[in-house]
N, C-alpha and C positions, 0 to 999 in steps of 0.2 A: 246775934252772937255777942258775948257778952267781952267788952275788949281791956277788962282790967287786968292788970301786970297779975302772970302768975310765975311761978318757981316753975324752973325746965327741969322734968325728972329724968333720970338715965335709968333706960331698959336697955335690958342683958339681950343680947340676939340669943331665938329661938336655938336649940343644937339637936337637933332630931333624927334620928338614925333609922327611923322605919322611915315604909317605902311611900306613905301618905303623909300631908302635912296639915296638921288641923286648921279651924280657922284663928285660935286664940295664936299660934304660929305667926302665920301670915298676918296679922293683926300686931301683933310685936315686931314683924319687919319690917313696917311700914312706919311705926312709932320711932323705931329704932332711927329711919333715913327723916325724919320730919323733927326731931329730938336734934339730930348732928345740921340741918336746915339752922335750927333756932335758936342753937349756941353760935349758929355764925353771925349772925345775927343781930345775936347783943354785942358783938364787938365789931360789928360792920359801919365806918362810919357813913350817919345817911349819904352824904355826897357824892361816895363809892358807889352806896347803893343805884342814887340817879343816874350813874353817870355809863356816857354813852359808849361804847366802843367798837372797834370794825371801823372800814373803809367807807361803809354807809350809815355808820352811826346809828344801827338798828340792834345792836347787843348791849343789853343791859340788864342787871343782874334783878331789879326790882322786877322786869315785867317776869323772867323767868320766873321768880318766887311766886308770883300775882297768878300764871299759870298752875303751875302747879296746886296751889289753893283750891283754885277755878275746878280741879277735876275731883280733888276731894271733895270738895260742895255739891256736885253735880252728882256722886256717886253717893255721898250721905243723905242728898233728898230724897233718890229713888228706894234708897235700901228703907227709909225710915215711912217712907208712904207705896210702900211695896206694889201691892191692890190698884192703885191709882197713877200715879207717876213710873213713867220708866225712864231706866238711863238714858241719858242723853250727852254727851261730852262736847256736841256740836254749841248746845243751851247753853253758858257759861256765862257768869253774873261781869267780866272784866272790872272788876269794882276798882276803878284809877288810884286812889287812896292808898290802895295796897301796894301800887309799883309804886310810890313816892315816900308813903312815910314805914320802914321799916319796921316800926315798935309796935305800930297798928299789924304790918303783916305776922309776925312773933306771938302778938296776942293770938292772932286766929288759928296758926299753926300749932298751936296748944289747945285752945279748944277745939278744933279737929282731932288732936289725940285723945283727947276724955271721950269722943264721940264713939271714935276707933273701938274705943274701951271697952263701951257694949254691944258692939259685934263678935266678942271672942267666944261667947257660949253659943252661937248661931249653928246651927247642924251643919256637915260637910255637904258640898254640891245642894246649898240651899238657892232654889230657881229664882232667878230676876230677870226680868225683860229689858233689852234695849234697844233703841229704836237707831238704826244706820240709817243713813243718807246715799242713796246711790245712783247716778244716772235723775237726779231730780225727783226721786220718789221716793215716802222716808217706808222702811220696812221693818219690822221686829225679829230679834236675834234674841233666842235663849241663851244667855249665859247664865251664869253664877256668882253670887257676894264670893266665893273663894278665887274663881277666875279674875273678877275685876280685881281683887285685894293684890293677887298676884303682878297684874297688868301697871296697878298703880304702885306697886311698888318700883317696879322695872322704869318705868315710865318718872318717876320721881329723881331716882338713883341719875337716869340719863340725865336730868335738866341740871342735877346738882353737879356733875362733873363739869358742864360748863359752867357753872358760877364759882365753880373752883378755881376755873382758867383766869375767866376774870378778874376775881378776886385777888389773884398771885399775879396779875397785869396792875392789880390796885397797889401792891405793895401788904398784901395780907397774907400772912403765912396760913394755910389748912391744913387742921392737923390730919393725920395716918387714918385711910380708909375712910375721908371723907367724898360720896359720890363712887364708892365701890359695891359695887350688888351684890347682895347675901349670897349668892352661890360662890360668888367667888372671895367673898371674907371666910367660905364655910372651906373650902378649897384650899386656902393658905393654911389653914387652922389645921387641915387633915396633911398636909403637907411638912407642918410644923411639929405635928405629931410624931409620922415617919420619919423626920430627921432624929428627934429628939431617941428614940427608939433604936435606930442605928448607932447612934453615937453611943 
């Protein structure tokens, strides 16, 4: 991964009113929650980032980002060696680096969006295998690049509402809809609409 400082861009959440969601969609919702990650980011100071919190001292905002990484990596190896590798979300690189120095996690969470990038022309319900752990025996599970894109978006959204908690235990304000899932920013928005419309 290439970990030079680049410019955070801001992507418009998908608005999609049929009953299917493409993949360029889901691909934008995910950029969308890894984009508002990496503006926090830059203005998270490191020390915050390290720093431990809870009665056990096992919550801290680096390993969540460092996590969450972990499953995009995991899901961009399988998608991009289809044929050969399957998902694996158990496999996860834990790269320590990343829970410690912040500018390095930033960089990755931006080249993770460029990678995103070219998955949006990918066909609907295009097949991926991955491999579950169950009972000590590992077994293969057909899903799909739209299924996981879904999954990790869901799955992203959760971890950032608790580094939101944190962060506002840090003394850092997070702005409006930061660690909110696209259903329900899409939910406000349809809400906002019927207000505006009655009034």
């Amino acid at each position: 991964m290439n970990e030079s400082t680049q410019t955070i861009r801001v992507k418009k959440m998908p608005n999609s009113s049929s009953g299917s969601v493409s993949c360029e969609e889901l691909v934008a919702e995910n950029a969308h929650a890894i984009n508002q990650l990496a503006e926090l980011l830059v203005v998270l100071p490191g020390k915050l980032y390290r720093q431990t919190f809870g009665a056990k001292k096992q919550h801290v905002i680096g390993k969540h980002v460092r996590h969450i990484i972990d499953h995009y990596m995991a899901f961009l190896r399988a998608v991009n060696g289809r044929s050969t590798v399957p998902l694996d979300y158990e496999k996860r690189e834990r790269e320590e680096r990343l829970e410690l120095d912040s500018h390095a996690a930033c960089n990755r969470l931006l080249a993770i969006i460029n990678l995103l990038d070219g998955l949006a022309d990918f066909p609907q319900n295009a097949p991926l295998t991955m491999e579950h752990l169950s009972d000590g025996q590992r077994n293969d599970v057909t899903t799909s690049i739209d299924r996981e894109l879904v999954f990790l978006a869901s799955h992203t959204v959760h971890h950032m509402a608790i580094i939101a908690m944190l962060a506002e235990q840090g003394g850092i304000e997070v702005r409006d809809g930061f660690g909110v899932h696209p259903s329900t920013l899409r939910h406000q928005r349809q809400l906002k609409n019927q207000m505006a419309k009655i009034a």
